[in-house]
VOPAGU-2260 file (C-alpha; in pm, 1 decimal, decimal comma):
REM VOPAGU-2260
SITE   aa  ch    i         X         Y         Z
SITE  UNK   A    0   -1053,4    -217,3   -3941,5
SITE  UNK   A    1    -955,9     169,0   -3922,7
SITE  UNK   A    2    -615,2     166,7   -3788,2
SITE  UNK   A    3    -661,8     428,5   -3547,9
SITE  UNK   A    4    -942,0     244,6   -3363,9
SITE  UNK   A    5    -822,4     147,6   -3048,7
SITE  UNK   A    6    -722,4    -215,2   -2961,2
SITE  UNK   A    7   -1054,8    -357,8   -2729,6
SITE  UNK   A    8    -981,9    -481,2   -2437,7
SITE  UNK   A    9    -999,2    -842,6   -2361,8
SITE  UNK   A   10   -1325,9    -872,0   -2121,4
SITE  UNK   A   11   -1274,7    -940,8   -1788,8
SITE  UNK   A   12   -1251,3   -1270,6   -1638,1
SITE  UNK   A   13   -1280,6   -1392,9   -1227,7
SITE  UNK   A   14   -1132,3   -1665,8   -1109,0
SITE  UNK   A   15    -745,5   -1765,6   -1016,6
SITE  UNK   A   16    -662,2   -1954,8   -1326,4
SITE  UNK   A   17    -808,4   -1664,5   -1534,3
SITE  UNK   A   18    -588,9   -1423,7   -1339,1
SITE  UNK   A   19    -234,5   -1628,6   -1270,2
SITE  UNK   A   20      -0,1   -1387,8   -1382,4
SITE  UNK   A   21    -127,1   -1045,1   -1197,2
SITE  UNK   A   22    -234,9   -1320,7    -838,5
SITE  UNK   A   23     128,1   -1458,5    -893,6
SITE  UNK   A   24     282,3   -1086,4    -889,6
SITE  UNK   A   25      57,7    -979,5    -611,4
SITE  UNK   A   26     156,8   -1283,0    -397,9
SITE  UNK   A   27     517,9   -1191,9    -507,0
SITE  UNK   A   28     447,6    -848,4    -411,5
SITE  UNK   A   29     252,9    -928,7     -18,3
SITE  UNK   A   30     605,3   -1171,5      30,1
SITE  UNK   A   31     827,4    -800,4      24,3
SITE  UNK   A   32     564,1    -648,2     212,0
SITE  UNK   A   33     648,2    -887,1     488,5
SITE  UNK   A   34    1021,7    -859,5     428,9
SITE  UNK   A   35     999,4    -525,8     565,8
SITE  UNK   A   36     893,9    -613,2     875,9
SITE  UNK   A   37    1112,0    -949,7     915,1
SITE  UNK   A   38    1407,5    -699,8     827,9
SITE  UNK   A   39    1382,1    -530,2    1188,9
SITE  UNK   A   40    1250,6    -823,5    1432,9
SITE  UNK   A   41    1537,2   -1020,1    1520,1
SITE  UNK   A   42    1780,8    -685,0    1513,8
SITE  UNK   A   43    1595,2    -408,0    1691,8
SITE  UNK   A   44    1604,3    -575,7    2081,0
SITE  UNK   A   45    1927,0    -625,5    1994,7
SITE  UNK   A   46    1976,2    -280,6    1920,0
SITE  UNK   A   47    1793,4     -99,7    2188,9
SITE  UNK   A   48    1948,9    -300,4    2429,5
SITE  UNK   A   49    2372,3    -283,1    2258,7
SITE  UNK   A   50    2313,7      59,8    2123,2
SITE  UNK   A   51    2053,1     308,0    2297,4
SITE  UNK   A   52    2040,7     113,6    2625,3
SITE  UNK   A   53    1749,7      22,9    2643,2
SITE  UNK   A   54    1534,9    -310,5    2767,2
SITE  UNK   A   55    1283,7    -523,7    2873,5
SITE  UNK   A   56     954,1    -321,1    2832,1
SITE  UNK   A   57    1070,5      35,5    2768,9
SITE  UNK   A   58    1107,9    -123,4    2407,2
SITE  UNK   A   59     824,2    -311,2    2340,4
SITE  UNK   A   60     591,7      11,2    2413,6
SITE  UNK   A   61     709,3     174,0    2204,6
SITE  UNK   A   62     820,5      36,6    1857,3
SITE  UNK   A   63     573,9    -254,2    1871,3
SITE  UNK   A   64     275,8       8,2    1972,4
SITE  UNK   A   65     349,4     301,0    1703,8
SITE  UNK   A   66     343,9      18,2    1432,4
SITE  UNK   A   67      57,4    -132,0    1540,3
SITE  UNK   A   68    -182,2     185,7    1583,5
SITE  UNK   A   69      -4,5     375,3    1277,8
SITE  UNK   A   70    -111,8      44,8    1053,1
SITE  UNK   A   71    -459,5      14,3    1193,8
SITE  UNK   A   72    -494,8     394,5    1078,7
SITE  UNK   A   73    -353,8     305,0     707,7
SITE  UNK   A   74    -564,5      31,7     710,3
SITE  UNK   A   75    -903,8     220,6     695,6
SITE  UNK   A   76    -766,1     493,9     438,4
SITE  UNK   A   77    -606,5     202,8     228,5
SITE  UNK   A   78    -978,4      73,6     213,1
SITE  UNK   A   79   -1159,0     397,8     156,2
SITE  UNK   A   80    -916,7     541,3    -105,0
SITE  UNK   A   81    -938,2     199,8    -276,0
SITE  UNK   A   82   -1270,4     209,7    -329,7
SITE  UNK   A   83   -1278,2     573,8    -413,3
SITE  UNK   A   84    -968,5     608,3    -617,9
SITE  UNK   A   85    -880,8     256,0    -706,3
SITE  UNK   A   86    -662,9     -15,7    -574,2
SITE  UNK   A   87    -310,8      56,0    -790,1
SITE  UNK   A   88    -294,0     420,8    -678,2
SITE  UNK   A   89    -293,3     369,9    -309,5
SITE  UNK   A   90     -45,9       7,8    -371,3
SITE  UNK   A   91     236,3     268,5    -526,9
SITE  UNK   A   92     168,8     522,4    -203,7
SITE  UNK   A   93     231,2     290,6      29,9
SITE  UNK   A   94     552,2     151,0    -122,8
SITE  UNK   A   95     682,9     517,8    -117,8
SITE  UNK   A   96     588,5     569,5     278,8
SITE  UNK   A   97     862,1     259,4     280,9
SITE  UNK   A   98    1168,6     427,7     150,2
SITE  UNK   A   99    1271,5     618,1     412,5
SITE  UNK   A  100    1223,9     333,3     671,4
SITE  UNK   A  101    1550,3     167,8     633,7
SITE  UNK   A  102    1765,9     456,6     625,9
SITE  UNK   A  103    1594,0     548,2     939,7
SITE  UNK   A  104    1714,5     259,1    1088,2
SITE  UNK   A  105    2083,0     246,3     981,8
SITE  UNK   A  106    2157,0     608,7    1033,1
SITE  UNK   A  107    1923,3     627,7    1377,2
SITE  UNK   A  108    2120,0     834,8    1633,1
SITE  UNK   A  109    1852,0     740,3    1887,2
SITE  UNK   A  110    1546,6     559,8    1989,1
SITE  UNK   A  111    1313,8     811,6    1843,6
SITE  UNK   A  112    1455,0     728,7    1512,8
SITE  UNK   A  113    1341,8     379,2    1525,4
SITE  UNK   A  114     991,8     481,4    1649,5
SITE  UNK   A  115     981,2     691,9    1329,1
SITE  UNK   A  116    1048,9     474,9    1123,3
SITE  UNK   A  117     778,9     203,1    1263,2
SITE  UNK   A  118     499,8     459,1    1212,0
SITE  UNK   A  119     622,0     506,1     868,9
SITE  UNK   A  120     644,4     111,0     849,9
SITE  UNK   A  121     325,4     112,3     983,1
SITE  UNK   A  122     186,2     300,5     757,5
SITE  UNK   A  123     359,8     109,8     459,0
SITE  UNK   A  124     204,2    -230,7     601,0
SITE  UNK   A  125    -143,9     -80,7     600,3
SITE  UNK   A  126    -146,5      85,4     304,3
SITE  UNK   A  127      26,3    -233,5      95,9
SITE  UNK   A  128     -85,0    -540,7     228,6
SITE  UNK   A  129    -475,5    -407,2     295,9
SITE  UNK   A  130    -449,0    -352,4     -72,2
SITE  UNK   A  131    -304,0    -692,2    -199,3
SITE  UNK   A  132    -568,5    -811,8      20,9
SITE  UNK   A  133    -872,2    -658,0    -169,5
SITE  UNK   A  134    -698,5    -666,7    -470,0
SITE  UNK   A  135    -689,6   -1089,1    -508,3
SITE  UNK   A  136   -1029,3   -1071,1    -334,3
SITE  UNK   A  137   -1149,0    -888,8    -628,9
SITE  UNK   A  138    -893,5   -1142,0    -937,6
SITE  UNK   A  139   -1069,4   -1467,4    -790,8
SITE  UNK   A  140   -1419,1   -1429,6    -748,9
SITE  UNK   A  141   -1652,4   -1589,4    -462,6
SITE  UNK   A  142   -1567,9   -1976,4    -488,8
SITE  UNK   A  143   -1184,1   -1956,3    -382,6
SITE  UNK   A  144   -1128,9   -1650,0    -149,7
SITE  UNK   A  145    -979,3   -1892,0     135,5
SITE  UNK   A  146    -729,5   -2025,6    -136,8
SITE  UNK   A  147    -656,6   -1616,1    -270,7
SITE  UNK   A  148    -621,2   -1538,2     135,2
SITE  UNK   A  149    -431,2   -1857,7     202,5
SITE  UNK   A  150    -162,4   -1766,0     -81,5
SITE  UNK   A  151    -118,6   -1392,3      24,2
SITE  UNK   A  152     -81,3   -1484,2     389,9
SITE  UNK   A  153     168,3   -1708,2     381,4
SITE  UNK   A  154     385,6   -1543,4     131,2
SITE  UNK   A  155     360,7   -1244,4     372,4
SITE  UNK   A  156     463,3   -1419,6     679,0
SITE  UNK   A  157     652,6   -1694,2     566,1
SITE  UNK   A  158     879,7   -1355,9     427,8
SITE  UNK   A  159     886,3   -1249,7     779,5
SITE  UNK   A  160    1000,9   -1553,8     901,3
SITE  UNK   A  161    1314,2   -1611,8     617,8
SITE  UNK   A  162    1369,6   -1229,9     626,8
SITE  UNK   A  163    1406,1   -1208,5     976,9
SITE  UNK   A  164    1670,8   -1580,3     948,3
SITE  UNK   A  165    1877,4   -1383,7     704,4
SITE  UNK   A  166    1880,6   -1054,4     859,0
SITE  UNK   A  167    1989,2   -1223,7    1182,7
SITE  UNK   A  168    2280,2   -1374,5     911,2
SITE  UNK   A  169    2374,2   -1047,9     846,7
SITE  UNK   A  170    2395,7    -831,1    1189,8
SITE  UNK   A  171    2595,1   -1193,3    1308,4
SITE  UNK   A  172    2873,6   -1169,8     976,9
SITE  UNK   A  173    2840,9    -804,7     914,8
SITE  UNK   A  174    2682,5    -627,4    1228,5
SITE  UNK   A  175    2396,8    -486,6    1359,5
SITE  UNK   A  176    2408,1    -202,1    1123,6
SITE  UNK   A  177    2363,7    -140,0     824,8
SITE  UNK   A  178    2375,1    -493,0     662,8
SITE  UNK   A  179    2050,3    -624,1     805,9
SITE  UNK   A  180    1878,6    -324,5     656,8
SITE  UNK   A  181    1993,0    -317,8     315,1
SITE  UNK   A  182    1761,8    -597,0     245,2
SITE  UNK   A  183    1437,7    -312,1     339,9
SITE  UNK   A  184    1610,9    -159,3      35,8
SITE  UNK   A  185    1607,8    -400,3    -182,3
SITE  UNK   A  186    1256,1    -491,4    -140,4
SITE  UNK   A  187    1123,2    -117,4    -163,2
SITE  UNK   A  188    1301,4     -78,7    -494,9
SITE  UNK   A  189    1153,2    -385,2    -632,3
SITE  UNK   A  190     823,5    -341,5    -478,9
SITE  UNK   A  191     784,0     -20,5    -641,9
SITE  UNK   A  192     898,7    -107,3   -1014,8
SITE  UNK   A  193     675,3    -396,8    -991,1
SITE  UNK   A  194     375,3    -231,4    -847,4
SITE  UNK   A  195     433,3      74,8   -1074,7
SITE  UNK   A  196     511,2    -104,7   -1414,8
SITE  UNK   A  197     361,0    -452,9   -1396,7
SITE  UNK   A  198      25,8    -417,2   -1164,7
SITE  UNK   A  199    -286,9    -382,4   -1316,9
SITE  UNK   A  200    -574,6    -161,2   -1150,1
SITE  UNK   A  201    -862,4    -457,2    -985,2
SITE  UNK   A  202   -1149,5    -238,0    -923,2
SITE  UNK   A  203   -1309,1    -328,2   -1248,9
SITE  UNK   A  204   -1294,3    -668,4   -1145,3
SITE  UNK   A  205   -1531,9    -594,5    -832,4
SITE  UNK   A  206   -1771,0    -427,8   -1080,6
SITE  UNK   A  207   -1788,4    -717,6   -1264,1
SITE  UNK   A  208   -1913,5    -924,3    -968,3
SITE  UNK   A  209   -2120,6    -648,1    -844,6
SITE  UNK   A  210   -2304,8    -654,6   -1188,3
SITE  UNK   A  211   -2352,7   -1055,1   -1126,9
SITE  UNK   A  212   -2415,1   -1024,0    -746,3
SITE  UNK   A  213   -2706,8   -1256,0    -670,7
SITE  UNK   A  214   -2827,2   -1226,4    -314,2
SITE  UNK   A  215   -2773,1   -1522,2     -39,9
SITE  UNK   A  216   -3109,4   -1757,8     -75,6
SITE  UNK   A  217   -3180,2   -1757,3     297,0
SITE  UNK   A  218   -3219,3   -1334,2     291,9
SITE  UNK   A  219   -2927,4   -1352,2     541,1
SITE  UNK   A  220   -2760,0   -1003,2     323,5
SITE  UNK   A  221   -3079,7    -842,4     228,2
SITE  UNK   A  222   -2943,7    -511,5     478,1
SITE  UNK   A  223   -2612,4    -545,5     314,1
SITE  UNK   A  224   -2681,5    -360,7     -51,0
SITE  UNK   A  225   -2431,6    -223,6    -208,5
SITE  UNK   A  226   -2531,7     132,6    -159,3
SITE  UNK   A  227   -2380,9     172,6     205,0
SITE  UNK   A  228   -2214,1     477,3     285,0
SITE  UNK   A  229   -1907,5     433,8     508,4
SITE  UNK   A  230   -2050,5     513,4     837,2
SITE  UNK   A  231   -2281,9     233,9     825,7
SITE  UNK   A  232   -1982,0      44,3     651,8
SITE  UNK   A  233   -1786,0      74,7     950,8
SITE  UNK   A  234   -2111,0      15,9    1202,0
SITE  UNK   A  235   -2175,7    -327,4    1033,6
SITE  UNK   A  236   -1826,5    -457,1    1019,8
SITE  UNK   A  237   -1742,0    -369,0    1402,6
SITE  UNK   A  238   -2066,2    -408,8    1557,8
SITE  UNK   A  239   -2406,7    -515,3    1413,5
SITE  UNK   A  240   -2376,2    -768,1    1140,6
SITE  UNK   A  241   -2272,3   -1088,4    1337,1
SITE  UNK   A  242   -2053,0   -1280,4    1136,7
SITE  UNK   A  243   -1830,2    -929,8    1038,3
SITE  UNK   A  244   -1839,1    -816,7    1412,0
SITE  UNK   A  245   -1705,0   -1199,3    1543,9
SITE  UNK   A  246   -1454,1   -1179,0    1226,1
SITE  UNK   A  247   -1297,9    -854,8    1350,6
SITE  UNK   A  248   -1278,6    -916,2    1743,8
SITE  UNK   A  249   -1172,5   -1268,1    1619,3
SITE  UNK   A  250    -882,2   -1061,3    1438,3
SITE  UNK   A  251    -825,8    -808,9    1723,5
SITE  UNK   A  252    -753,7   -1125,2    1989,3
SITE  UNK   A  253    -549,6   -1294,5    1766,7
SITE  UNK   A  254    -279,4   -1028,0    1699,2
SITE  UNK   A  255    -296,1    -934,2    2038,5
SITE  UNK   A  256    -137,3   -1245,2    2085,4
SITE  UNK   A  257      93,5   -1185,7    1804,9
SITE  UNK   A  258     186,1    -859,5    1998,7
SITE  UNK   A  259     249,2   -1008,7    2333,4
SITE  UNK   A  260     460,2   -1256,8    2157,2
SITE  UNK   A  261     634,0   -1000,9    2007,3
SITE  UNK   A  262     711,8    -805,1    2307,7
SITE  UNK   A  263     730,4   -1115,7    2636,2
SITE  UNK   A  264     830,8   -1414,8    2476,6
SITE  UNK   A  265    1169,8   -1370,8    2383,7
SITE  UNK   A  266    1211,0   -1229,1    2767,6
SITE  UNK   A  267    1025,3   -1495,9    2866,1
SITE  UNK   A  268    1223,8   -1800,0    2746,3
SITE  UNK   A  269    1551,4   -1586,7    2837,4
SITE  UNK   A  270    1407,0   -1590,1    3217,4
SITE  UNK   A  271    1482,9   -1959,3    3208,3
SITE  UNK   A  272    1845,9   -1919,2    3070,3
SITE  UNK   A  273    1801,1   -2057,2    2703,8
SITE  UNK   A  274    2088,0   -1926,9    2512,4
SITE  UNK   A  275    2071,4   -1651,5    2222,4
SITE  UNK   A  276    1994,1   -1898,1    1944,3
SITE  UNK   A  277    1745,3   -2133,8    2105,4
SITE  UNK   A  278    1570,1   -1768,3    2199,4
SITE  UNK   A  279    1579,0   -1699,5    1787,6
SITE  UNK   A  280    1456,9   -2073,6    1651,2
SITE  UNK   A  281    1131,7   -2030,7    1903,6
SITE  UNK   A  282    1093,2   -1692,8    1810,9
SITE  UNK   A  283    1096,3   -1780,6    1439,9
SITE  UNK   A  284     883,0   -2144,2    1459,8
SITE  UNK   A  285     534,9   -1907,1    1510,2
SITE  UNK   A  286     520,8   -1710,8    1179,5
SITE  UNK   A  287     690,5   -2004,2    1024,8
SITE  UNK   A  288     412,1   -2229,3    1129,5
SITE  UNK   A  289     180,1   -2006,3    1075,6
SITE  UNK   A  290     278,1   -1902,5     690,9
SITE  UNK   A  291     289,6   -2243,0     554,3
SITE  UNK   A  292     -17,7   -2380,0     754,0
SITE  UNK   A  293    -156,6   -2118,1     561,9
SITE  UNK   A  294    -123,4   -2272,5     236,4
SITE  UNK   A  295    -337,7   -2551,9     342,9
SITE  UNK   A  296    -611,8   -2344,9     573,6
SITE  UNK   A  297    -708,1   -2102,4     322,4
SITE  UNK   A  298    -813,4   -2393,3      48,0
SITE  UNK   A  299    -929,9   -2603,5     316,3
SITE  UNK   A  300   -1194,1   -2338,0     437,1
SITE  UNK   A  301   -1351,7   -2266,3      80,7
SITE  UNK   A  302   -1427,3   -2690,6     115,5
SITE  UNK   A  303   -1577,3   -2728,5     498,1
SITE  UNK   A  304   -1656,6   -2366,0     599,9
SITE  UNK   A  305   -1522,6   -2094,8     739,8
SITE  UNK   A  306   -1657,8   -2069,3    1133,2
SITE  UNK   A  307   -1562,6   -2401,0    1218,2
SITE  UNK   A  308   -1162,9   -2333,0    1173,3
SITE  UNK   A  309   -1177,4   -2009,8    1332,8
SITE  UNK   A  310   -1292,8   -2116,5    1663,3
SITE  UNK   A  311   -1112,7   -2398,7    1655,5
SITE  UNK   A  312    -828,4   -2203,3    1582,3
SITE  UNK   A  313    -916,5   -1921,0    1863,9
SITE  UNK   A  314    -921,7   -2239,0    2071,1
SITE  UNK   A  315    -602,5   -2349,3    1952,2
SITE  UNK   A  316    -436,9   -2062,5    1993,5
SITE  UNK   A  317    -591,6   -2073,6    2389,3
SITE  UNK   A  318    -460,9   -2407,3    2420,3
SITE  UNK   A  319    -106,5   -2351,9    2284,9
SITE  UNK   A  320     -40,7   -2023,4    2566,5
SITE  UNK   A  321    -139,5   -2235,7    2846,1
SITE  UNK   A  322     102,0   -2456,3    2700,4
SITE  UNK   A  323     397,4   -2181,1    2670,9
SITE  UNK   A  324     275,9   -2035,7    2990,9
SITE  UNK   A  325     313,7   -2340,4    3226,6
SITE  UNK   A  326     651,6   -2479,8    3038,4
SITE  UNK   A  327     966,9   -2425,4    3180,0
SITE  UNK   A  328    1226,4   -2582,0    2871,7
SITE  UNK   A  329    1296,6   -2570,7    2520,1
SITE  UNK   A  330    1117,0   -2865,9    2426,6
SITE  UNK   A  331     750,4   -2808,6    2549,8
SITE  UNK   A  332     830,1   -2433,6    2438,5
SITE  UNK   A  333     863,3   -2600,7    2096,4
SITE  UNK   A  334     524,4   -2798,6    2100,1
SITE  UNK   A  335     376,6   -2438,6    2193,6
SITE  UNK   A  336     511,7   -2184,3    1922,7
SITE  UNK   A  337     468,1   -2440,3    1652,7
SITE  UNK   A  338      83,6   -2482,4    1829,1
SITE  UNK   A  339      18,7   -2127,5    1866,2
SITE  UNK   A  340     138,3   -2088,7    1425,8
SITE  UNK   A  341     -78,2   -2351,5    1411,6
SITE  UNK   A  342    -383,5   -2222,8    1566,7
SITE  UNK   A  343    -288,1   -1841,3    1400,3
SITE  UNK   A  344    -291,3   -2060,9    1052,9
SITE  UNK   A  345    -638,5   -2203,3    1080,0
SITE  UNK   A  346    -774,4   -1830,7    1150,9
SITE  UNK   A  347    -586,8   -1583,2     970,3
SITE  UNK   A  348    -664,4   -1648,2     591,5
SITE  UNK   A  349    -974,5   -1754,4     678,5
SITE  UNK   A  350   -1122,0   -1422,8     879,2
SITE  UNK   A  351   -1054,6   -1210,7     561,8
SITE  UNK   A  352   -1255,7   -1529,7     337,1
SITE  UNK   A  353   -1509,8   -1411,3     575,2
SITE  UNK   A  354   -1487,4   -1046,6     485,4
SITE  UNK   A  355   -1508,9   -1124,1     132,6
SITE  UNK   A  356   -1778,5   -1333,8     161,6
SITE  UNK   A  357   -2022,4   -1107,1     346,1
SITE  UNK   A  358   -1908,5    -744,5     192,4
SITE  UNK   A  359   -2058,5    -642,6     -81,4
SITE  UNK   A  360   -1790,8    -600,5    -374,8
SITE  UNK   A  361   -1924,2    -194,7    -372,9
SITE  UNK   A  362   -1781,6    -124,1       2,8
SITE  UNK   A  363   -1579,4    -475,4      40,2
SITE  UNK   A  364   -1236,0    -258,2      18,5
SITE  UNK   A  365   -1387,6     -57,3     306,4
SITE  UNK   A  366   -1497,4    -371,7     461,6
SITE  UNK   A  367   -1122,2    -517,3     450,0
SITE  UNK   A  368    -963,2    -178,4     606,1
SITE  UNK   A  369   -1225,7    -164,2     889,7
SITE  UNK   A  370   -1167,7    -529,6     916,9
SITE  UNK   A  371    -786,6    -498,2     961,4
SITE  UNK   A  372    -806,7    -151,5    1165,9
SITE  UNK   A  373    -961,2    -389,9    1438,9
SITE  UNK   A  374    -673,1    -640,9    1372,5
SITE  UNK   A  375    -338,3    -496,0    1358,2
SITE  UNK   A  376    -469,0    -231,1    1669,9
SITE  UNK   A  377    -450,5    -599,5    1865,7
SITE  UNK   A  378     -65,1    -511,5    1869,6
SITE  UNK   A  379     -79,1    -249,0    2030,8
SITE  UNK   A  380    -339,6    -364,0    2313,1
SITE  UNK   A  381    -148,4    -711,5    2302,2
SITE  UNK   A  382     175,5    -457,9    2374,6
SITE  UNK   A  383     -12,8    -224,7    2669,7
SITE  UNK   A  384    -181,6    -542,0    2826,2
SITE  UNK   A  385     167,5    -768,2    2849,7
SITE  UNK   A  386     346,2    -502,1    2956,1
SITE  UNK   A  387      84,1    -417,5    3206,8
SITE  UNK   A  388      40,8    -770,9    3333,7
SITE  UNK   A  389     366,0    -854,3    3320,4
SITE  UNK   A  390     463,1    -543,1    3538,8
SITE  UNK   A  391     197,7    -589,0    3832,5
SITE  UNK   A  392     239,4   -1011,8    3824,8
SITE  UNK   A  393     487,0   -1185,8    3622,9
SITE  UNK   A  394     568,3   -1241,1    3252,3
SITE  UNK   A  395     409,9   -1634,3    3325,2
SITE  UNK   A  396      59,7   -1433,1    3403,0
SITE  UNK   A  397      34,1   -1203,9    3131,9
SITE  UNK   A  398      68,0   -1502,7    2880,9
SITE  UNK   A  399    -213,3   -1686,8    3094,4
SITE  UNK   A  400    -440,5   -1392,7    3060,7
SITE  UNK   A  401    -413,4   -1373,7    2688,7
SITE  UNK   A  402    -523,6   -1775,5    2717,8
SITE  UNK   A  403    -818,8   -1673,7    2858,9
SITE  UNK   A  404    -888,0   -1367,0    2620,1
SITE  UNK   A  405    -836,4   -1614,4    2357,0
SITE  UNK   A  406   -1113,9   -1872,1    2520,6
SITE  UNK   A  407   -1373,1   -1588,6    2523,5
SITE  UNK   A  408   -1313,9   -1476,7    2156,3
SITE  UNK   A  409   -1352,6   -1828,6    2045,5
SITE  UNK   A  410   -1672,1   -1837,5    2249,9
SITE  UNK   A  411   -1771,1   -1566,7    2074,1
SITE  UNK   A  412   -1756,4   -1709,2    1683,1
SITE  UNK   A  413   -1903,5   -2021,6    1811,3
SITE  UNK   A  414   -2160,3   -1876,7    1926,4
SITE  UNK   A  415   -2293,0   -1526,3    1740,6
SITE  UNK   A  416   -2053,0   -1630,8    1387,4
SITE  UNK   A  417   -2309,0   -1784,4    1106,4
SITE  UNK   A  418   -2110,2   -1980,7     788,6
SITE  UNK   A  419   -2047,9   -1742,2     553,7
SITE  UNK   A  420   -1921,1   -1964,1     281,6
SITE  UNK   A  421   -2259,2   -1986,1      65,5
SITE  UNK   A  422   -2203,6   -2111,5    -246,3
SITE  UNK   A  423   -2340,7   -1892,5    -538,7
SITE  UNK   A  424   -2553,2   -2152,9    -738,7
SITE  UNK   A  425   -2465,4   -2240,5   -1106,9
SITE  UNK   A  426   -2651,3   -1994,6   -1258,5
SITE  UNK   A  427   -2492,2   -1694,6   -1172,8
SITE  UNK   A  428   -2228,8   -1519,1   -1389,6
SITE  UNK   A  429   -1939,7   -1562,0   -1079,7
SITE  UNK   A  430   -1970,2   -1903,2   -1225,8
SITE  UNK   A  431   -1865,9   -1890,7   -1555,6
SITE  UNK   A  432   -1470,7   -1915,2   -1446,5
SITE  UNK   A  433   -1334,9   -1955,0   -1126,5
SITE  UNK   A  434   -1003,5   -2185,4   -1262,2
């Protein structure tokens, strides 16, 4: 063999086994992308409140609702640009919007500091986890997308959770500033080595399976080639095709309740005189909940189905407010968080299965982006509507009406949400090796 002949490439392979090493990274990768946001949680109230005098909701509108919209906008570029320019280009952009976020934060001389930096956040959480998203969507194949989405979810979270424990560690031993946000560093600088130097582009990966795609039996996809341009990308997802329209309201409703947790529950519980580190174990029990119920939810929906844990989740989630809105204790505030990360658990993973299952791998990176622009902008309406409610009635009434915003959304899959989990039969090519 001539010497000069380049070396062929190995051909490539779907599935999760096929794939450990670069899934493994990713995950790695998805668990500093929530880092980022865990570094800030538990010290920001503290700060606009000790620092820039600030409270109750003068600080939730704004820091919670510049993340939240400037993240649903990265989200739709960080699905168009992947499919247009690949997925590894737009990763290492969205690790450089993070760099300046932490020295932002330590060196803020005022609040309009901090909102800068949470757009720029915001933009970094788009642009990064959209992409790990579509990324181990594309390195598994069809039969274990719950599992993939499982995995990437609750490294993400469970990061916010233990990042938000230590950076609480810190501002207590060291101070609010700039201890807590030396960690932000950290994880930028190793984010971007490993997502420069060790990440491997994915879009060939969805070519693969696009050159295999056999159409559902039943005809249920036959509008859903894979020649749609992005208008009628972003049409189908939001509005018209049923089980991607229930997926992304499904997504909107639950981080709306992720928002108005964000912003009214830790003012909430310190209504009814809980001390400072009751305030913090509540506060961290949901994303704690919810990232290791994730392990379990993702894998559990590629064996029984998709629709049946998200509206049981919605439900859950319904179920577990009413629970935190009619307490008045640390206990029964307990049963709720760790409900509420329960119910968030069954749904989360399991709406972007559902994504992955219906796209077509031409436009599913669009699909994901459109998908999560619904999402994350359920921060900033959970944000507007808790503050809103909470201004005109009482903190107690805002969390009932996000019960019953909850109840309808589940109403909603139940009823309009098909199973999307179709098995491809074992003929096709996406069954050669799914590990």
């Amino acid at each position: 063999m001539n010497s000069s002949e380049p070396t062929p490439r190995p051909p490539i392979r779907l599935g999760l086994r096929a794939n450990a090493a670069q899934f493994t990274m990713l995950v790695a990768i998805n668990a500093l992308v929530g880092g980022m946001v865990g570094q800030q949680q538990t010290v920001l109230p503290l700060l606009a409140e000790s620092e820039f005098g600030l409270t109750g909701y003068t600080f939730m509108f704004t820091y919670v609702i510049a993340f939240g919209i400037s993240k649903a906008i990265a989200n739709y570029f960080a699905g168009t640009w992947s499919d247009r320019y690949g997925r590894k280009p737009v990763l290492i952009a969205g690790w450089l919007f993070a760099v300046p976020v932490p020295l932002l934060l330590i060196w803020a001389p005022d609040w309009g500091w901090v909102v800068a930096a949470n757009v720029l956040l915001g933009v970094n959480q788009g642009l990064t986890w959209s992409t790990t998203v579509i990324m181990k969507i594309d390195l598994v194949g069809p039969k274990q997308r719950g599992l993939a989405m499982g995995l990437n979810e609750a490294a993400g979270y469970g990061a916010v959770a233990v990042t938000s424990m230590a950076a609480g560690y810190l501002a207590a031993e060291f101070g609010l500033r700039p201890a807590p946000f030396l960690l932000g560093l950290t994880y930028t600088a190793i984010a971007l080595g490993l997502s420069t130097l060790a990440v491997r582009e994915t879009r060939g990966h969805a070519e693969v399976e696009a050159s295999a795609h056999v159409p559902r039996s039943d005809g249920r996809h036959d509008h859903l080639h894979g020649g749609l341009g992005s208008r009628e990308v972003f049409t189908q997802t939001s509005f018209r095709e049923p089980a991607l329209s229930s997926a992304s309201q499904a997504g909107l409703v639950n981080n709306l309740n992720f928002g108005l947790s964000w912003g009214l529950f830790p003012l909430l519980f310190a209504s009814s005189g809980l001390p400072v580190g009751q305030i913090g174990l509540l506060f961290a029990l949901y994303p704690a909940v919810w990232g290791v119920g994730q392990l379990f939810t993702g894998a559990l929906s590629d064996r029984w189905g998709r629709k049946p844990l998200i509206a049981t989740g919605m439900f859950t989630q319904a179920a577990a407010l009413a629970v935190i809105a009619a307490a008045d204790g640390f206990g029964p505030w307990v049963a709720g968080t760790m409900l509420l990360g329960a119910g968030t658990a069954m749904v989360y993973p399991t709406l972007l299965a559902v994504i992955g299952d219906v796209a077509h791998p031409a436009w599913r990176g669009r699909a994901v982006g459109i998908y999560r622009v619904w999402r994350d902008l359920g921060y900033a309406v959970g944000a507007l509507m808790g503050g809103v409610v909470a201004d005109l009635w009482s903190l107690r009434a805002a969390v009932w009406v996000a019960a019953a915003v909850s109840v309808v959304s589940a109403l909603v899959v139940a009823v309009r949400m098909y199973e999307t989990h179709h098995r491809p039969t074992d003929t096709t090519a996406e069954g050669a090796d799914h590990g």
